[in-house]
Each structure stands twice: as C-alpha cells, then as structure tokens.
N, C-alpha and C positions, 0 to 999 in steps of 0.2 A: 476329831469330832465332825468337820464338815467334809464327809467322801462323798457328797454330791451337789457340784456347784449350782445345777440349774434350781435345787432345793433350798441352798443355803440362799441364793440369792432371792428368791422369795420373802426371806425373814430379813433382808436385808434393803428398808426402806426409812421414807418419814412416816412418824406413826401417830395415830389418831387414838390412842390408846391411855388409858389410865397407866402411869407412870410408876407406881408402886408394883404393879400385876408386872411390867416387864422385866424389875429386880427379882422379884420373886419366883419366874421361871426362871431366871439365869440360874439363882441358888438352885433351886430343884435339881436345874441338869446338871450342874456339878456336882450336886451331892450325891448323886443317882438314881433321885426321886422320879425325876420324869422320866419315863420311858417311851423312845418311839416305837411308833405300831408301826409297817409300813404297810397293813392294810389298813390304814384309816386312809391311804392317797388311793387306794381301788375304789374309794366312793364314784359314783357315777356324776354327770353335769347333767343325766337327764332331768328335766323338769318337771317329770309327773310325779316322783317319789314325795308325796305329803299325804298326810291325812284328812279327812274330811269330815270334821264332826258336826251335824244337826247344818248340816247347808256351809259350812264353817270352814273353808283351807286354813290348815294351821302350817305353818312356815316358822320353821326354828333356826331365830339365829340366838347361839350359843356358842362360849368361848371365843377364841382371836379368831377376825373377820380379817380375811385372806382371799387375793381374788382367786386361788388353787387349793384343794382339798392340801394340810399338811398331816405327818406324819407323828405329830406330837397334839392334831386335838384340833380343834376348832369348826369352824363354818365357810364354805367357799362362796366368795360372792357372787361369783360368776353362777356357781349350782342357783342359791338363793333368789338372783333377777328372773333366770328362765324359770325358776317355777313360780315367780307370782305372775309372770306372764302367761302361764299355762294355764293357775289358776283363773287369772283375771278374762279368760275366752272358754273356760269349762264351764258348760250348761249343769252342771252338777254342784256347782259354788254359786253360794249366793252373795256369799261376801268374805273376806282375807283376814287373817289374824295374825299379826307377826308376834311371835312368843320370843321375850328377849331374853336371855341373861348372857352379857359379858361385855368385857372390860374397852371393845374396843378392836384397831389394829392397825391393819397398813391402809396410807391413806391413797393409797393406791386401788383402783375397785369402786372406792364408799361413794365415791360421787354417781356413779353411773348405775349404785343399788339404789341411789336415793330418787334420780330420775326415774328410773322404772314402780318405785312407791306410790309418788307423785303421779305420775301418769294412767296409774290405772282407773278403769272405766267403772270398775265397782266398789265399793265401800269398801274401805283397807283399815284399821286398827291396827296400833302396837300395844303391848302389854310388856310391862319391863317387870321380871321376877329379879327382884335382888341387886340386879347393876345393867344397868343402861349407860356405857360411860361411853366418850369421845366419839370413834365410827358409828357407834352403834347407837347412841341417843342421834348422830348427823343421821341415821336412817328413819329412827325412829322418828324425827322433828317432819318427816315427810307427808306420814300416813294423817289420815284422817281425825284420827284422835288416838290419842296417849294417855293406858292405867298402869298405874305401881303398885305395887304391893305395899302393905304399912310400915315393912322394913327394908325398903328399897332404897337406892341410891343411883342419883341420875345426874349427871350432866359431865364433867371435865372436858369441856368443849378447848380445845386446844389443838395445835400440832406441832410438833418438835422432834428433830434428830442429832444425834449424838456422834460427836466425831475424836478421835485420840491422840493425841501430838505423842509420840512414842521418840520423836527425835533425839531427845534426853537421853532416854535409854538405850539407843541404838550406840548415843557417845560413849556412854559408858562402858560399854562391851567394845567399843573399838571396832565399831561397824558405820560406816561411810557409805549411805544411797545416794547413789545419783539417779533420777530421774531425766531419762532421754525424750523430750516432750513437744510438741507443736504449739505449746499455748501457758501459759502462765499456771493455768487452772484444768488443763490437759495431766491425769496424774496426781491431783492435789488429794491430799491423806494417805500417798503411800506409805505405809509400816516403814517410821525409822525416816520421815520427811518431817518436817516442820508444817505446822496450820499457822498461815499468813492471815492476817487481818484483812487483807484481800479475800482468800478464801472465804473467811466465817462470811463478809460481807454480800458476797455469791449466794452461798447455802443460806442465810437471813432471809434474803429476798425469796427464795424459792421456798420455802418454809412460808414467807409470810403470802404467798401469793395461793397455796392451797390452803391458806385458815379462809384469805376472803372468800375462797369459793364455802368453806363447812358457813362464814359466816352469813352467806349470801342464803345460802339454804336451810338454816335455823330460823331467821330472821325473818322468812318468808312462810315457810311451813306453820310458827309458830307467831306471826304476825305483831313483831315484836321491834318496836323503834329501838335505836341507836344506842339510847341511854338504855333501856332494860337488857338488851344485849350485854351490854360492856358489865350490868352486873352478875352476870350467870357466866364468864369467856376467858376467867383468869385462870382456867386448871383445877378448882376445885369440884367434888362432887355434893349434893345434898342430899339431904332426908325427904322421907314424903312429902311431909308436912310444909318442907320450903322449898322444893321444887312446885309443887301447886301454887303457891303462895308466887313465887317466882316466873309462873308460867310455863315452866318446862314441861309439865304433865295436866292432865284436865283435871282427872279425879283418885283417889286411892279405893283402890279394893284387890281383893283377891282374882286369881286368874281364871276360874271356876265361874267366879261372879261377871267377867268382865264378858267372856265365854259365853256366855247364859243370853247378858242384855243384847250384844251382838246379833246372837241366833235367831234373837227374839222380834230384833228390829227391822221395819218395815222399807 
C-alpha cells in the first residue's frame, strides 16, 4: 500500500483533525472505496489559481489540510497561504473569503496557514459549509469573522497521535527486534519494540506543546479567556446553534448569503 515513502510520510504526523473522519478513511481504503488519483499531487502551489466573485477571492479549503497536495483528496496548505497572500496584494480583490468544509489534518502547516489569515491587510472572512473541525476551525479562529451554515459543525479543537506497541505480536510469532540506537528514544515504535512509559511521556509533551500553540491561536483570534476556551477544547464538535452560543462562529447563514454581505461591505 505505501510504494512511496516521501507520500506515506506526509499522512504520517500529529493530527489536528476530527478523529472519527481518520477511522473512516482508513475503512474506505481497505475496502477499496478510496481511490488514489495521482493527479490530484499535479495541482500546482501557484498562488493565483482562485476565483474572484463581485470583488470577492474565494479560497477553498476542503477535505484533509496537508501542507503537500495528496493523492487521495484534500487541500495543500502550503498552495492555500500563497494564494491568500496573492489575494491579499491583487488590486482586483477587495476582500478574502475562505470557504471551508473539512474535518481537519496534519498539524504540521496549520500554524503558519493561520499566521498568513491573521496577517492579512484586507478583510478575510471564513465560512464553514458543513465542518469546520480541528486544523481547519484553528484556521478559521484566524480570519476576521466566522459564518456556518444551519447544519454545520465546528470545533474539535484538539491534537493527538497515535502510536502501536506490536511487541506482543512480534513475541508471538517468535520475532525478536533489536533496535541498535544512540538514545533511549532514538528508534522508539519500531514495528515489534515495546512503547515505554518513557516514550508515551516524550510524545505527551510534544503533542501537548502544538495544542498550546492551536490554543494560543483560538484564544486570540476568537478573544476568548481561559475558562471559555477549556469549554469548547475537549475534542468534541457542535451545532450552529452552540457554536454561536459558545463563541466559535459570529453568526449562522448560508454561503450565498454570507458571499452577498461580504461583497457588499465597505
């Protein structure tokens, strides 16, 4: 399944991503559901490729946010920063739209999409169709203001990675790794090793040190003390209705509508 390492290693980070969405492509590609294109990685990083409605750059981010175009779908962050930055100095845009739907992804990229939101000089809006979750609401928490749709779902602010103690299984078969290593934690999860309490301890820390950054940057974007933080930051997602209520979005409408006010505004 993975004949190409510098690809596989891409999908292989900490993820900022709604946790259900990462079960459910696993199933897909097992079962043969998902198919990879490999020209969805000929997309280009150049930065002019968006549309421009009524004075209006629209910037779509959709499906898993990766900072490299991949081969099974998603949005490259790396494309997405250059072109709100292309937007954000085109005499032809009057102001950004980031049209969102998806779940999220590698927390690898989302910081330095979220800086480039942040810093632009003209009016930036998100619009979340459907799910705004983890990377993708840490982008959205950036912009100017934040609309959902009535049957949206936003937040799982979180970040978590997943590791396999396989050492069990290696005994079982009567397979013996040894790891030849410079460091305790040099080699830690090889296939058929044991995960030390050491380790997880390691991986905790680094794990908990990119949430402070997603937290730093919600918090900020979305002007939101300590305590309201802590109740929107445990992994789940909400409804329109409690995301507004919660702060996570300004106001609910349609993407047409939100599209319209934007265009319209001075």
């Amino acid at each position: 399944m993975i004949h190409n390492p510098k690809c596989a290693a891409m999908h292989i980070d900490m993820w900022c991503v709604k946790a259900d969405w990462i079960q459910s492509q696993l199933q897909a590609l097992k079962a043969g559901a998902l198919v990879a294109s490999p020209d969805k990685i000929a997309k280009t990083y150049d930065g002019n490729s968006y549309p421009i409605v009524n004075g209006v750059a629209v910037i779509s981010l959709e499906g898993s946010l990766m900072k490299g175009w991949s081969k099974y779908g998603g949005t490259s962050t790396t494309w997405a920063r250059a072109a709100i930055r292309h937007a954000d100095h085109n005499d032809d845009v009057k102001s950004i739209m980031l049209h969102i739907d998806s779940p999220g992804g590698t927390s690898a990229g989302t910081a330095e999409l979220g800086d480039d939101i942040r810093n632009t000089i003209k009016t930036i809006h998100a619009h979340i169709d459907d799910l705004g979750a983890s990377a993708a609401y840490w982008a959205a928490s950036q912009a100017d203001k934040i609309t959902m749709n009535r049957t949206g779902l936003s937040g799982s602010i979180g970040v978590y990675a997943a590791v396999y103690d396989t050492s069990k299984a290696a005994e079982m078969e009567g397979v013996d790794v040894h790891v030849i290593s410079t460091g305790n934690h040099k080699g830690a999860g090889v296939d058929g090793t044991p995960i030390t309490d050491e380790h997880l301890a390691e991986w905790q820390e680094i794990v908990d040190s990119h949430f402070s950054h997603f937290e730093s940057a919600v918090r900020s974007g979305r002007n939101m003390i300590k305590a309201q933080f802590n109740k929107v930051s445990d992994g789940r997602v909400f409804d329109a209705v409690e995301s507004k209520a919660l702060g996570l979005i300004d106001s609910i409408s349609s993407f047409d509508v939100a599209m319209l006010r934007l265009s319209r505004a001075k």
